[in-house]
C-alpha positions as CSV (number, residue, x, y, z in Angstrom):
1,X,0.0,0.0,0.0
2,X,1.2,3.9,-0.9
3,X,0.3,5.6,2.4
4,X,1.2,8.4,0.8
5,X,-0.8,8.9,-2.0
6,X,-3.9,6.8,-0.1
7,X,-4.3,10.6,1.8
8,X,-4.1,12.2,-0.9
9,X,0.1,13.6,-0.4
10,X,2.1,13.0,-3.6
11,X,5.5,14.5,-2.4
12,X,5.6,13.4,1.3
13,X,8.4,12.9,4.0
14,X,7.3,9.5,4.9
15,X,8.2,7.8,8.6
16,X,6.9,4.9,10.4
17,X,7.3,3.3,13.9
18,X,6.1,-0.6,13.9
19,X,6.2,-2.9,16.9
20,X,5.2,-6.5,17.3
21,X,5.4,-6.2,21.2
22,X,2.5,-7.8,22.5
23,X,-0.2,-6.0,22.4
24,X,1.1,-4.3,19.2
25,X,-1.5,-1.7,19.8
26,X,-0.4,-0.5,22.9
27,X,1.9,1.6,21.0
28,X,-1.0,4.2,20.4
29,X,-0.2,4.5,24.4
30,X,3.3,5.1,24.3
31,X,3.0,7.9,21.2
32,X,-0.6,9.3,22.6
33,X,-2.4,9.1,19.4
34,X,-5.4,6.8,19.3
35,X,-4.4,4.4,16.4
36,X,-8.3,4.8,15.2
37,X,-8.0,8.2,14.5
38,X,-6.3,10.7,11.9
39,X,-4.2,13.4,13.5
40,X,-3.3,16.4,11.5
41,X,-0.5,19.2,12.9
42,X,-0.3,22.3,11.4
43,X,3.7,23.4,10.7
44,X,4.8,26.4,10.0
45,X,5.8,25.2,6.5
46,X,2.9,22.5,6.4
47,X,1.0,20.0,7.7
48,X,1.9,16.6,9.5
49,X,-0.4,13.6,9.5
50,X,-0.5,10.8,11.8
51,X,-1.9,7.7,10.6
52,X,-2.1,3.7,11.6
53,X,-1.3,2.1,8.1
54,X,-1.9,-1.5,10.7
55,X,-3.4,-1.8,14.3
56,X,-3.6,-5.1,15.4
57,X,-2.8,-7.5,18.7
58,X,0.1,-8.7,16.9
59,X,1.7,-6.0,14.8
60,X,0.9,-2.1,15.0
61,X,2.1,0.8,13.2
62,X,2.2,4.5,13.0
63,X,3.2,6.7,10.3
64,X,4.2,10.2,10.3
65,X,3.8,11.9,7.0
66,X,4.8,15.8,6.1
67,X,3.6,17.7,3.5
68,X,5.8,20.5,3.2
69,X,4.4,24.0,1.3
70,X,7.6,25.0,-0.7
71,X,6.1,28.0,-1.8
72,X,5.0,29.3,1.1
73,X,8.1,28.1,3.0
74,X,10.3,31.0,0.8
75,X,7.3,33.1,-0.2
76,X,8.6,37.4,1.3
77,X,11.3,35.5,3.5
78,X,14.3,36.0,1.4
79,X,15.8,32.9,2.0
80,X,16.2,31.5,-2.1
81,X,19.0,32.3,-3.8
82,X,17.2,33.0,-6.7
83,X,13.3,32.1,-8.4
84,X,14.3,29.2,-9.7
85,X,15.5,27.7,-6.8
86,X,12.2,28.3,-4.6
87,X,10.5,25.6,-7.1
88,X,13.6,23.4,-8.2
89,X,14.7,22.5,-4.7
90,X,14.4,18.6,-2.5
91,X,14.6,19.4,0.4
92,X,11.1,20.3,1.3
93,X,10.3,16.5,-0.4
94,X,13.4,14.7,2.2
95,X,14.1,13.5,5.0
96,X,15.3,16.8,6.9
97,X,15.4,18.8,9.8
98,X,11.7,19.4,9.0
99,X,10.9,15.9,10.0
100,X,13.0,16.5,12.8
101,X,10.8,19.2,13.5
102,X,7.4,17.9,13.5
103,X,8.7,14.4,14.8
104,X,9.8,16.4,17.8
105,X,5.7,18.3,17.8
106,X,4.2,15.4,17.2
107,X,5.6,12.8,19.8
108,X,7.6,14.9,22.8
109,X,6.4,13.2,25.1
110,X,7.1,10.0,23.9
111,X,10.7,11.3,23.1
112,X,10.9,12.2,26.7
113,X,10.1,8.9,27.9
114,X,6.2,9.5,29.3
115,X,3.5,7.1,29.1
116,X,0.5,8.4,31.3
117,X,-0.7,5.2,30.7
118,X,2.0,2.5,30.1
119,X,5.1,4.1,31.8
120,X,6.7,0.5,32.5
121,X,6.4,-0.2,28.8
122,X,7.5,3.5,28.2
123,X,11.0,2.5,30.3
124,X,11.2,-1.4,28.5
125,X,13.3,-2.1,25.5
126,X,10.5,-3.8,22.8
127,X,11.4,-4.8,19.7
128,X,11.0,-1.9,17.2
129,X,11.2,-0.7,13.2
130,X,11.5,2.3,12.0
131,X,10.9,3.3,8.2
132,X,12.3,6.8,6.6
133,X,11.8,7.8,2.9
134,X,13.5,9.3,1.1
135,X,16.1,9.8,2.8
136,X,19.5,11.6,1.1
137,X,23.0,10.1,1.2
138,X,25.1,13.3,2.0
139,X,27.5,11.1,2.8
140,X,27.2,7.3,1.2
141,X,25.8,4.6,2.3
142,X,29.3,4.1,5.0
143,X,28.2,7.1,6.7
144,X,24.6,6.4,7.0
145,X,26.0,3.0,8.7
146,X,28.6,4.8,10.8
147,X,25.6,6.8,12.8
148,X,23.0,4.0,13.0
149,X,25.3,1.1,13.6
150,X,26.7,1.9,16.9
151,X,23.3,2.4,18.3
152,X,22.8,-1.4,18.0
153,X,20.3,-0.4,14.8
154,X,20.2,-3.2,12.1
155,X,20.0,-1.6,9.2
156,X,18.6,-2.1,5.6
157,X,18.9,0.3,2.5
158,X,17.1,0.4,-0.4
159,X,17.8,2.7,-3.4
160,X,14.6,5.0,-4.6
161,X,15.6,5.4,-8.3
162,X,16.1,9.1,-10.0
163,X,13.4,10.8,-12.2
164,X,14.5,8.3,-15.3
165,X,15.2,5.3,-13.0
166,X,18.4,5.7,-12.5
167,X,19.3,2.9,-9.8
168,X,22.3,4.9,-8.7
169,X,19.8,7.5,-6.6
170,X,21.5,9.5,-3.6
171,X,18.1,8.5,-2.2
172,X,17.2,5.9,-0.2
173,X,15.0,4.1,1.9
174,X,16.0,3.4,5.2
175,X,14.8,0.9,7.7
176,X,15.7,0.4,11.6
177,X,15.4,-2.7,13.3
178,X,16.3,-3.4,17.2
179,X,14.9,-4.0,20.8
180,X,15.4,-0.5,22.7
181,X,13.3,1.8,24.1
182,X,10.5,4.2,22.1
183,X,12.4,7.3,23.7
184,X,15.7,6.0,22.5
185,X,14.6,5.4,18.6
186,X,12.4,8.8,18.4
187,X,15.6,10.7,20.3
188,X,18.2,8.6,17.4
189,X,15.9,9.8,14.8
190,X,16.0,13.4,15.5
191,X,19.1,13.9,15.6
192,X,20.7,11.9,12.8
193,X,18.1,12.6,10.5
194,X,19.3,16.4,10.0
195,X,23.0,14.9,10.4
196,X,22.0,12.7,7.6
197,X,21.0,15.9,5.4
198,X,23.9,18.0,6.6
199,X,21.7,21.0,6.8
200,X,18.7,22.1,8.5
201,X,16.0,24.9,7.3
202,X,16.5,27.3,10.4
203,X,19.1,29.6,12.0
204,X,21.4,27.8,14.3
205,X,22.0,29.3,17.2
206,X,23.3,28.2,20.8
207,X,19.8,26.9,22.2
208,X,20.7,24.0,19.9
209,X,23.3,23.1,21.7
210,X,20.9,21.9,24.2
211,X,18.6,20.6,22.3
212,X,21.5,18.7,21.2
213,X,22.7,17.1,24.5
214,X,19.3,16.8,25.9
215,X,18.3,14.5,22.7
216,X,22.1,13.1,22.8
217,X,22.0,12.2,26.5
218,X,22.6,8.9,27.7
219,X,24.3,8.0,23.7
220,X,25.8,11.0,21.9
221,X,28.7,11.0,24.1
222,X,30.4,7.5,23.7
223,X,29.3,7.8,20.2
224,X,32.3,6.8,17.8
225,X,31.2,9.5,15.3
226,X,30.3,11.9,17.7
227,X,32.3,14.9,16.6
228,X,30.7,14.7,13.1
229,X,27.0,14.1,14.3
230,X,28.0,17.6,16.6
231,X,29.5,19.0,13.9
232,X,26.8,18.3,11.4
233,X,23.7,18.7,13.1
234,X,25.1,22.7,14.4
235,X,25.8,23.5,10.8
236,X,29.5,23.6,10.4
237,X,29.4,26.1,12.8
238,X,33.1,26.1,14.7
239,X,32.0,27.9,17.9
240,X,29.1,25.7,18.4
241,X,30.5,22.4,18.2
242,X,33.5,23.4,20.0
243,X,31.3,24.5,23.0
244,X,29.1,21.3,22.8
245,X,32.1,19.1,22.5
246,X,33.3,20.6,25.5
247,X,29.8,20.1,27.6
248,X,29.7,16.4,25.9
249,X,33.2,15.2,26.7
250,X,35.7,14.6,28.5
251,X,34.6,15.6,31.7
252,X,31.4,15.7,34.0
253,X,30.7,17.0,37.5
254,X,31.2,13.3,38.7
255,X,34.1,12.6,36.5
256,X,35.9,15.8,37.9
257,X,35.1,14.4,41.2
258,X,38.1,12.7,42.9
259,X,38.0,8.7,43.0
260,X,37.5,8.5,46.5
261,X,34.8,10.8,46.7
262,X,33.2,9.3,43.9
263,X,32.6,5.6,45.5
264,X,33.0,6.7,49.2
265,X,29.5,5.1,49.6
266,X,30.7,2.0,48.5
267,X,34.1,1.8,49.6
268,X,32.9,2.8,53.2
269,X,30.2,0.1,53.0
270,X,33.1,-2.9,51.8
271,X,36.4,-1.7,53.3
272,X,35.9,-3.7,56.3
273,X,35.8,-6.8,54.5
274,X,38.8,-5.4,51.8
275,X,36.3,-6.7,49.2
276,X,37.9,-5.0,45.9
277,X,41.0,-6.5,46.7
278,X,39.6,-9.8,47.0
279,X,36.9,-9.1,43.7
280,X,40.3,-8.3,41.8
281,X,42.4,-11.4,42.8
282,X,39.8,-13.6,41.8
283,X,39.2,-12.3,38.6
284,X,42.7,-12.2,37.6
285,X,42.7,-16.3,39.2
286,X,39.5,-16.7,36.7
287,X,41.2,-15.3,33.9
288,X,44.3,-17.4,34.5
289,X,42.3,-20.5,34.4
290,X,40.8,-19.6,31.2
291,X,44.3,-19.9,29.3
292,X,44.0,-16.9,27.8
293,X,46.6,-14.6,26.7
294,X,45.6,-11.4,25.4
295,X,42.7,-9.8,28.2
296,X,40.5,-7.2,27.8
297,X,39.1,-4.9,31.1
298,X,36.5,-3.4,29.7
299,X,35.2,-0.6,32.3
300,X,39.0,-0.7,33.2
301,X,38.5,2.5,35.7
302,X,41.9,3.7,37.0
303,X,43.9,0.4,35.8
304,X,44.0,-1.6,39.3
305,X,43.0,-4.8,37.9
306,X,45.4,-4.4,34.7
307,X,48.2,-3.4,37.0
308,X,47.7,-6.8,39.1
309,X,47.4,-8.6,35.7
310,X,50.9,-6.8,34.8
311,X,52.6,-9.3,37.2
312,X,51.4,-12.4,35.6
313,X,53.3,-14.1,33.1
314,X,50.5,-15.4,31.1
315,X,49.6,-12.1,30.2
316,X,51.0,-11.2,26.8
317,X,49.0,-8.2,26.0
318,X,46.7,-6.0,27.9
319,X,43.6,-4.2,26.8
320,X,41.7,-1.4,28.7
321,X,38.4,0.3,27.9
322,X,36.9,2.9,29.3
323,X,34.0,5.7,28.6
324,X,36.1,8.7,30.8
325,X,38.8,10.1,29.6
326,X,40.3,10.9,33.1
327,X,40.2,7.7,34.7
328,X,42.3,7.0,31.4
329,X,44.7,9.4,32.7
330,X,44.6,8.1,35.8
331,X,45.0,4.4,34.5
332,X,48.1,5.4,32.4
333,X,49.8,7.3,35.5
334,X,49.1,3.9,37.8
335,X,50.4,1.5,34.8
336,X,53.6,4.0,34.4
337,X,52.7,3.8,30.6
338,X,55.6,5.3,28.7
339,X,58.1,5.9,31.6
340,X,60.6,4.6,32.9
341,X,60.0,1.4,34.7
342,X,56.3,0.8,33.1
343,X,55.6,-1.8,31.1
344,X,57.3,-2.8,27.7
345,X,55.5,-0.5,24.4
346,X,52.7,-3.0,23.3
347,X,51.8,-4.8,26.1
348,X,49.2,-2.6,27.7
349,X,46.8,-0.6,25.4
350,X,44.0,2.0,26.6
351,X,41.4,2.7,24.1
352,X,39.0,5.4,25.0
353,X,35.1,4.0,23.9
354,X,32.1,2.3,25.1
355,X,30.6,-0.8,25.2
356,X,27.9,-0.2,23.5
357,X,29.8,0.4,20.3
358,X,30.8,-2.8,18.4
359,X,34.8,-1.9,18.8
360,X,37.5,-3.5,16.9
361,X,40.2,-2.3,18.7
362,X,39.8,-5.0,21.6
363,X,37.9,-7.7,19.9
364,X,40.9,-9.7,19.5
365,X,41.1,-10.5,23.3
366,X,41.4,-14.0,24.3
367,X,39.0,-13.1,27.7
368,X,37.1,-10.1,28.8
369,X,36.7,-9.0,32.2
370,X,33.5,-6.9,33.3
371,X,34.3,-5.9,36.8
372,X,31.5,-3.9,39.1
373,X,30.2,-2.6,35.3
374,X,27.1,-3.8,34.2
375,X,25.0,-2.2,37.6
376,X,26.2,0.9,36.1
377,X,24.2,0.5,32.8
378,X,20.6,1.7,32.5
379,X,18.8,-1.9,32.1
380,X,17.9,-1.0,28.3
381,X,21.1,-0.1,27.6
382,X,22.1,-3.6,28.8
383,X,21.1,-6.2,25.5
384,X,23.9,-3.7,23.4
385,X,26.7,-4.5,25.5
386,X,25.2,-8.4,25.5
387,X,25.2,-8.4,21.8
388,X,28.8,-6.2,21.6
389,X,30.0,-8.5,23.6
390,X,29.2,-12.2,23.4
391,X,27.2,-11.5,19.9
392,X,30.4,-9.4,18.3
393,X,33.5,-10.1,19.9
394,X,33.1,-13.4,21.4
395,X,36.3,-13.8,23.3
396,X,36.1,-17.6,24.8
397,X,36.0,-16.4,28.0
398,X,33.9,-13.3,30.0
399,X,34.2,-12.9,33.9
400,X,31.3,-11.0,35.3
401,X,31.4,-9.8,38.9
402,X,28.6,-7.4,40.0
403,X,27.0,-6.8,43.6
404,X,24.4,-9.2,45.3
405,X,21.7,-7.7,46.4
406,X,20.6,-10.5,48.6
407,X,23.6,-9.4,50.7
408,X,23.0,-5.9,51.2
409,X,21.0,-6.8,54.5
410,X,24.4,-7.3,56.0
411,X,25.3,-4.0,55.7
412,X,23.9,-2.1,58.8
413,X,24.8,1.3,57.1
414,X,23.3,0.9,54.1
415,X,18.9,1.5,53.8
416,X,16.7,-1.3,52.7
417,X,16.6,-0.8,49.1
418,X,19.3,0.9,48.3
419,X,22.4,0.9,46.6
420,X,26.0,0.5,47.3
421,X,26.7,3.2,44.7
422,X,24.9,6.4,44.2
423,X,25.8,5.3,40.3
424,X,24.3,2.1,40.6
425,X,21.2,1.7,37.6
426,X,20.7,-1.5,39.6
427,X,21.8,-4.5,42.1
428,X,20.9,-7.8,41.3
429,X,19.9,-11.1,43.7
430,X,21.4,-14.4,43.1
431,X,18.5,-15.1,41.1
432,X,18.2,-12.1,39.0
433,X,22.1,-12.5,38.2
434,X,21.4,-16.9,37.3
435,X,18.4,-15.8,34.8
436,X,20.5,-13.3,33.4
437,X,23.2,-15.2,32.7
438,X,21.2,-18.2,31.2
439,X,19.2,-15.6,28.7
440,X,23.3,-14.7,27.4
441,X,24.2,-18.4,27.3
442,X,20.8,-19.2,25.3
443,X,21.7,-16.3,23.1
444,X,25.1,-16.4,22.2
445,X,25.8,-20.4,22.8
446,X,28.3,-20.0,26.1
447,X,28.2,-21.9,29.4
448,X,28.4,-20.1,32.3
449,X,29.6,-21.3,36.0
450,X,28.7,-18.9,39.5
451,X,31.1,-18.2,42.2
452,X,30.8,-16.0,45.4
453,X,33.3,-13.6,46.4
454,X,34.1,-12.4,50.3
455,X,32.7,-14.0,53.0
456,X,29.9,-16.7,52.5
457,X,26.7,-16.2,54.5
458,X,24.7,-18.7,54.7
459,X,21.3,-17.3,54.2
460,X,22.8,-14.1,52.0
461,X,25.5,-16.0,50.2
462,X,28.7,-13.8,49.7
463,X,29.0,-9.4,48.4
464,X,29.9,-10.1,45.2
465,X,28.9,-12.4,42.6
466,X,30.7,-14.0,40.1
467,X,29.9,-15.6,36.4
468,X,32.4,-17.4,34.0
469,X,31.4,-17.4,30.7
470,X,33.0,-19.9,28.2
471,X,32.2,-21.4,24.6
């Protein structure tokens, strides 16, 4: 079916949002537009129409078209270059910053995250597609890959042909497919979409720098192409992307924080029982027992569980990854990287990146090591680093430690249901961790086998808790 021209819109910006999550039709919830209804927006430069091509229990759909008014966008604004141009012009007909616009009109609060009705579903990763046409290659095809990719997007082209068919189009029709949050795909959209284009219909000014980070948040920063989405979407404007650059990386209030007032809360809780010490030493014995040779710390923090692993002979080369570029700094300084006494050039390598990227760099480790990390990871954020890790890189061994929850009783500090970190997105029970783990095995084809680290309690079982992964 043509949506387009079925209402009656011959040269439309087309976008859809399906879901098979079940009810399907609960997604009229999540965008708060009834999926029995049309809903029309008036624009500025047109009209926006909401429609639900499908609306059933198992599959639903909602499609965003805009009908942009190219004469009356220009008409006594002075913005053509000449006549010709306010007729002979595609911009008002792709994918642009005005579907960006209207996108941001028509669902806000779903961009934001708010379901009156379904918040749960609102804050649950369900299995989503997104359809954009036409939408221009400034760029190529490698580009358009490059900024969908890394989101954990799967993603599928297909060429519209020119005016005499010309297969070789700079237009094409894109489609998203991936298990994330709603907020997350309509936040993607809007700010790739113009990056895409490489140009946008308004002044650019610096309240788009935080319209920037606040769509950005949570993804823009750890994003590999980051400096050419900022670059981009502000226009080529050198000022601008310098300042949001600056606000986006390398440092935050809580990275500028010094290490020990950043996990007092947790140190103070543990440091009776010198748990990190122990966590460490038997993730560097679980390693060893692996046979591994080249080992990845990905979250590698200030370096203490690569400079332990520096002792061991087994070790040929070391890998570190981590999102902040001062524990880096601090890693590099505890490691004595490139002075005298540190280690030999080669052996220990620290990549600035996240793990939610799919990342080369380290994917040649023998074992990975994911100490006290994934508790730090918003739970939707969670089945990227599954799929980065055991889906991409597949190293034939990952050791998992991360807090048990169960044991948290023990701690007469700490208040009933809360956290050992103030960072902490959550803290799992024995149980939680076990089903976890299974869901990765039945995924990715590993085994996994549990351990307890500190002291063993019989009702709580021990602080931290540990999974070996193997295939």
């Amino acid at each position: 079916m043509d949506h387009t021209t079925s209402i009656g819109l011959t040269d439309a910006m087309y976008l859809s949002i399906a879901t098979t999550h079940q009810p399907a039709t609960d997604l009229g919830f999540l965008l708060n537009k009834h999926p029995d209804r049309l809903h029309e927006l008036a624009l500025t430069y047109g009209r926006a129409l909401i429609v639900y091509p499908e609306a059933s229990e198992a599959r639903c759909e909602a499609a965003l078209l805009l009908d942009v008014d190219p004469i009356g966008l220009v008409r006594g604004k002075g913005q053509s270059d000449g006549l010709l141009d306010q007729y002979v012009n595609d911009r008002p007909y792709a994918a642009s910053s005005f579907l960006s616009v209207a996108l941001n009109k028509a669902f806000r609060t779903a961009m934001n995250g708010v379901s009156s009705a379904r918040q749960e579903l609102a804050d649950s990763a369900i299995p989503l597609e997104a359809v954009v046409t036409p939408l221009p290659l400034r760029g190529g095809e490698t580009l358009l890959r490059q900024l969908f990719e890394p989101l954990g997007w799967d993603v599928t082209l297909a060429p519209i042909p020119g005016p005499q068919g010309d297969p070789t189009s700079r237009y094409v029709r894109l489609t998203l497919r991936g298990t994330t949050r709603l907020a997350a795909l309509l936040n993607h959209l809007y700010v790739l979409i113009p990056v895409m284009d490489d140009a946008k219909h308004y002044w650019v000014g610096d309240e788009e720098i935080d319209k920037l980070l606040k769509r950005g948040e949570g993804w823009l920063d750890a994003h590999p192409a980051r400096e050419l989405i900022v670059r981009r979407y502000l226009r080529h404007r050198g000022v601008l992307a310098r300042a949001a650059l600056a606000r986006l990386v390398p440092e935050t209030e809580d990275e500028a924080l010094e290490p020990e007032a950043q996990g007092a809360s947790e140190e103070t809780l543990e440091a009776p029982i010198r748990l990190n010490d122990l966590r460490l030493a038997a993730v560097a014995e679980a390693l060893r027992t692996t046979g591994a040779s080249t080992v990845a710390d990905l979250g590698c923090g200030e370096g203490k569980l690569l400079q332990l692993l520096l002792r061991e002979r087994w070790v040929t080369r070391l890998i570190g990854l981590d999102p902040a570029a001062r524990e880096l700094e601090r890693a590099a300084k505890r490691l004595k990287l490139g002075m005298l006494g540190g280690p030999p050039e080669g052996r220990v390598t620290l990549l600035h990146g996240s793990l939610t990227y799919r990342d080369a760099r380290w994917a040649e480790a023998d074992a990975a090591a994911l100490v006290e990390v994934i508790e730090h990871l918003d739970p939707d954020r969670l089945p990227m680093v599954e799929r980065v890790v055991f889906g991409a890189a597949r190293p034939r061994a990952v050791v998992v430690t991360t807090p048990n929850a169960d044991y948290n009783a023990l701690f007469p500090s700490q208040p009933a249901g809360g956290f050992r970190h103030r960072d902490h997105r959550f803290e799992w029970s024995r149980a939680e961790f076990a089903g976890w783990a299974a869901r990765v095995c039945a995924s990715f084809n590993y085994q996994v086998a549990f351990s307890g680290i500190g002291r063993h309690d019989d009702t709580h079982g021990t602080p931290t808790q540990m999974a070996v992964f193997t295939r």
